[in-house]
C-alpha positions in Angstrom: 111.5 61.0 127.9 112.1 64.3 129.7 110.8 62.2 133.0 113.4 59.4 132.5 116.0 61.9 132.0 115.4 63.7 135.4 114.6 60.4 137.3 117.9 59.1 136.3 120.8 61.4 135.1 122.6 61.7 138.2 122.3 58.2 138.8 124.5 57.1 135.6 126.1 60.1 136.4 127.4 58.7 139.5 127.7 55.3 138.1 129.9 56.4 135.4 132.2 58.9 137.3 132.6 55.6 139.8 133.6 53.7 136.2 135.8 56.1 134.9 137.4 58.4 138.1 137.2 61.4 135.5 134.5 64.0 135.5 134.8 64.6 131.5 134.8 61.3 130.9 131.8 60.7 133.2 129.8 63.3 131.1 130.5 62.2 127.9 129.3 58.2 129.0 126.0 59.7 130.4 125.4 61.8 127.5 126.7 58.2 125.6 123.6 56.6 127.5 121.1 59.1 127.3 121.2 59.0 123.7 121.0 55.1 123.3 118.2 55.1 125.5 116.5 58.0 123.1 117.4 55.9 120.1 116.3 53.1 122.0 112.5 54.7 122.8 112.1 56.0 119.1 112.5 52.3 118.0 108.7 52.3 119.6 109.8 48.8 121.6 107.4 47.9 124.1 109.5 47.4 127.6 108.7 46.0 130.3 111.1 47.3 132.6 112.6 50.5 132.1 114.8 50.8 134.9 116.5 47.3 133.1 116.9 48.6 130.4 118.5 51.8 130.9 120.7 50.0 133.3 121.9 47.6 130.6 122.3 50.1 128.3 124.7 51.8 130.6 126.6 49.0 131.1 126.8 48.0 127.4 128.2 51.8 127.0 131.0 51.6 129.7 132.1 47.8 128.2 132.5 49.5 125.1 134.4 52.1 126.7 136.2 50.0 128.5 137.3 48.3 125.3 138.7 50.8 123.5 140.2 52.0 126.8 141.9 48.2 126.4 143.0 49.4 123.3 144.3 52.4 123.9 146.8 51.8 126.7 147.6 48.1 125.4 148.1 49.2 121.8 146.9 45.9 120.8 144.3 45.4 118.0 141.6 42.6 118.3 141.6 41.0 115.0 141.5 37.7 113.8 145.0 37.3 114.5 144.9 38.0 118.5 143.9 34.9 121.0 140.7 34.5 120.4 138.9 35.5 123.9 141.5 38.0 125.0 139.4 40.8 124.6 137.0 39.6 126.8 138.8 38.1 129.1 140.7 41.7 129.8 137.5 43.9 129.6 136.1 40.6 132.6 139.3 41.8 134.7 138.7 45.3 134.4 134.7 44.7 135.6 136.0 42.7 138.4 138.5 45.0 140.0 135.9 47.6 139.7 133.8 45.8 141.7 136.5 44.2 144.0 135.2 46.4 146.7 132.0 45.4 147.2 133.0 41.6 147.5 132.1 41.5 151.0 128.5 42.5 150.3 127.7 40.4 147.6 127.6 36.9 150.1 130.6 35.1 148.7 132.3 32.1 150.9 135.6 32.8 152.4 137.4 30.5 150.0 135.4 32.2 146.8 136.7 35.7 147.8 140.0 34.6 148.4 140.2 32.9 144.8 138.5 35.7 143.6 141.1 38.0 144.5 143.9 35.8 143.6 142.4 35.7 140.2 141.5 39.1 139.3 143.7 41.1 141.7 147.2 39.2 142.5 146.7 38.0 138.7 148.0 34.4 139.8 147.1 31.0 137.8 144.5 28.5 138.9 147.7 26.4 139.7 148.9 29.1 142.0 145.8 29.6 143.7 145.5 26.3 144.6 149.4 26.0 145.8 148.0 29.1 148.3 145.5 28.1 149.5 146.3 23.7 149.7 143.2 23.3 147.6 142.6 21.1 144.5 142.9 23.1 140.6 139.2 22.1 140.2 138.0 23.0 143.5 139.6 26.8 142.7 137.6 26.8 139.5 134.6 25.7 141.1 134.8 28.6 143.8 135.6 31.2 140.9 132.4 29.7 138.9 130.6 30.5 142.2 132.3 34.0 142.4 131.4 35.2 139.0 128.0 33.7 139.3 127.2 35.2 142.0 128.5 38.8 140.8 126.3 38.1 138.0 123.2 37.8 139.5 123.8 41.2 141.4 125.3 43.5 138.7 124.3 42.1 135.4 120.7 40.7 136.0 
């Protein structure tokens, strides 16, 4: 355990602080981690790959933050009477305009970035998108399928 803590504390660390832009905040998520991980290890699981795990484990911890972050500055309560999927579809645009800057290095095509950014930055409608950029409402759905696969396979996998 003490070996996992010192290989990779400063890297959530650093993840987290990225996540959140506030040091105290930053600490608490670590510390947040840490101890799933711990909880996670006394279970006595047999895992394959550590490094995964703790990694989804940190991820699982800032989405959780991020949702009551949601919460918080919406002052909206996710019950059964909300839209179903709303949640989820706010805590998605919140991932994706944290990782907005690191669009170019993930290998999208020209025309999945620009949707992409459309989408989840300028916060226009498939139907807008497509006005934009002359293309057809399923062709901009296709290219933000790509987009989010393609994220996927880099951040969550």
């Amino acid at each position: 355990m003490d070996k996992i803590y010192d290989e990779y504390y400063y890297k959530i660390y650093n993840w987290t602080l990225k996540k959140t832009n506030n040091k105290e905040d930053a600490e608490d998520l670590t510390n947040s981690v840490f101890l799933s991980i711990f909880e996670y290890f006394n279970k006595n699981i047999n895992v394959e790959k550590i490094e995964n795990l703790i990694w989804k484990i940190a991820y699982n911890s800032w989405c959780t933050k991020a949702k009551k972050y949601i919460k918080e500055k919406t002052n909206v309560t996710f019950d059964e009477n909300c839209e179903k999927g709303y949640e989820t579809e706010m805590l998605d645009k919140i991932i994706y305009k944290e990782i907005i800057n690191d669009l170019g290095k993930i290998g999208l095509t020209k025309r999945e970035e620009e949707s992409f950014r459309l989408y989840y930055i300028n916060d226009l409608s498939i139907k807008e998108i497509s006005i934009k950029l002359n293309a057809k409402d399923a062709n901009i759905k296709f290219y933000l399928y790509c987009a989010r696969n393609k994220i996927k396979e880099r951040y969550y996998e």
